[in-house]
C-alpha positions in Angstrom: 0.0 0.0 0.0 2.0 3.0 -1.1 0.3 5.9 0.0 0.8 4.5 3.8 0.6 6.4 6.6 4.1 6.3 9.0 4.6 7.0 12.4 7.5 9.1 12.9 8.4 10.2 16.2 11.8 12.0 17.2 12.7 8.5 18.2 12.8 8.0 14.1 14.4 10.4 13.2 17.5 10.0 15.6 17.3 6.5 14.3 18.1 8.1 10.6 20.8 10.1 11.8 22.6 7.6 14.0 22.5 5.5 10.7 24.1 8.6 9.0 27.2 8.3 11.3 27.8 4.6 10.8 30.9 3.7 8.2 28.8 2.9 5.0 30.3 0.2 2.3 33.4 -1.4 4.7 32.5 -4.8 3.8 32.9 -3.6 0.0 35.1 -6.2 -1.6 38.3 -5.6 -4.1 40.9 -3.6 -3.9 41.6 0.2 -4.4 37.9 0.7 -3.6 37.9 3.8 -1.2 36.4 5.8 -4.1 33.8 3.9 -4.3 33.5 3.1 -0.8 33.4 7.8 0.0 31.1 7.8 -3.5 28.3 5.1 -2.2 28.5 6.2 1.1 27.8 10.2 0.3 24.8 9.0 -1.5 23.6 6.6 1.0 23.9 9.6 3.3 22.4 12.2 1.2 19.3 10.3 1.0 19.4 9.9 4.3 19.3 14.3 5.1 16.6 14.1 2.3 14.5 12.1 4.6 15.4 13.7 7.9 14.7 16.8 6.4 11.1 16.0 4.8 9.9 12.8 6.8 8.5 15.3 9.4 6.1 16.8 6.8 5.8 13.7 4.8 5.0 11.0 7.0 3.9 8.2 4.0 5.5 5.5 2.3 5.0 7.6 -1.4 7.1 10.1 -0.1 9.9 7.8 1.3 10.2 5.5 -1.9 10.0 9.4 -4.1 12.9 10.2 -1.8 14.4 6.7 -2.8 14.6 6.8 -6.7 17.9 9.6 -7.0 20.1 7.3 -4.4 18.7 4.0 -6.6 19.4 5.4 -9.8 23.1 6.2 -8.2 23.3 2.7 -7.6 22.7 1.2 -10.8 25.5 2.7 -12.4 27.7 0.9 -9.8 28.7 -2.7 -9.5 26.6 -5.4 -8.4 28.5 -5.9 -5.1 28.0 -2.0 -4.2 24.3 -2.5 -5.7 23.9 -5.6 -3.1 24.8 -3.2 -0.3 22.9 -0.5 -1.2 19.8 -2.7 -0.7 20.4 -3.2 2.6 20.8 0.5 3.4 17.2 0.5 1.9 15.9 -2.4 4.0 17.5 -1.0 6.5 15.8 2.5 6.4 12.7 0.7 5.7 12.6 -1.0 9.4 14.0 2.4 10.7 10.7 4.3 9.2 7.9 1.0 9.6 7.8 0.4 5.9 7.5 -3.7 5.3 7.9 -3.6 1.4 9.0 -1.1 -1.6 6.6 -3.2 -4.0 8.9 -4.2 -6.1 11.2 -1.0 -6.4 14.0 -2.5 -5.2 14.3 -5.0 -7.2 13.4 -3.5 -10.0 16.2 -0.9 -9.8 18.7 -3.3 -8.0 18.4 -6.6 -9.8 17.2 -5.1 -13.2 18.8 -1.9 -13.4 16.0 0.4 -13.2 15.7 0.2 -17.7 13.7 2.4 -19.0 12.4 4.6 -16.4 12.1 8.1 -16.1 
């Protein structure tokens, strides 16, 4: 149900920005990676202040997966391993805000590469 109501309390949103401060991308494998490791991480954390910044106002599950699509069109232009990891960030934020599913988004941008949307 996408237009779903949240409950955000300030409990929430100390949740999102305690997330914010964890290391993002550590478990990243290969070598040289602490470009992509800074590059990932930045976007997991912008999306992240997006949220913080709106959730207040936009308490609904729309809004949230809106807030979603820039940081998952990010990650399809990066690897599958960083793509795997941005997923849980999602899932993670998900639980953090009381949403159970992104109907398919996910997957859609994760697994399939997002083709042809606008």
């Amino acid at each position: 149900m996408i237009g779903f109501p949240l409950r955000i309390t300030n409990g929430t949103v100390a949740s999102l920005l305690r997330m914010k401060q964890l290391e993002k991308f550590a478990d990243l494998p290969g070598l040289e990676i602490a470009e992509e490791q800074r590059r990932c991480g930045a976007k997991v954390n912008e999306l992240i202040d997006r949220l913080v910044d709106g959730i207040v106002q936009n308490p609904r599950k729309s809004w949230v997966l809106e807030q979603f699509v820039p940081t998952l069109r990010a990650a399809c232009e990066e690897d599958t391993e960083a793509r795997e990891r941005f997923g849980r960030y999602f899932e993670q934020i998900m639980d953090v805000l009381g949403i159970e599913s992104s109907d398919g988004m996910l997957t859609y941008y994760l697994a399939f590469g997002g083709d042809d949307v606008a």
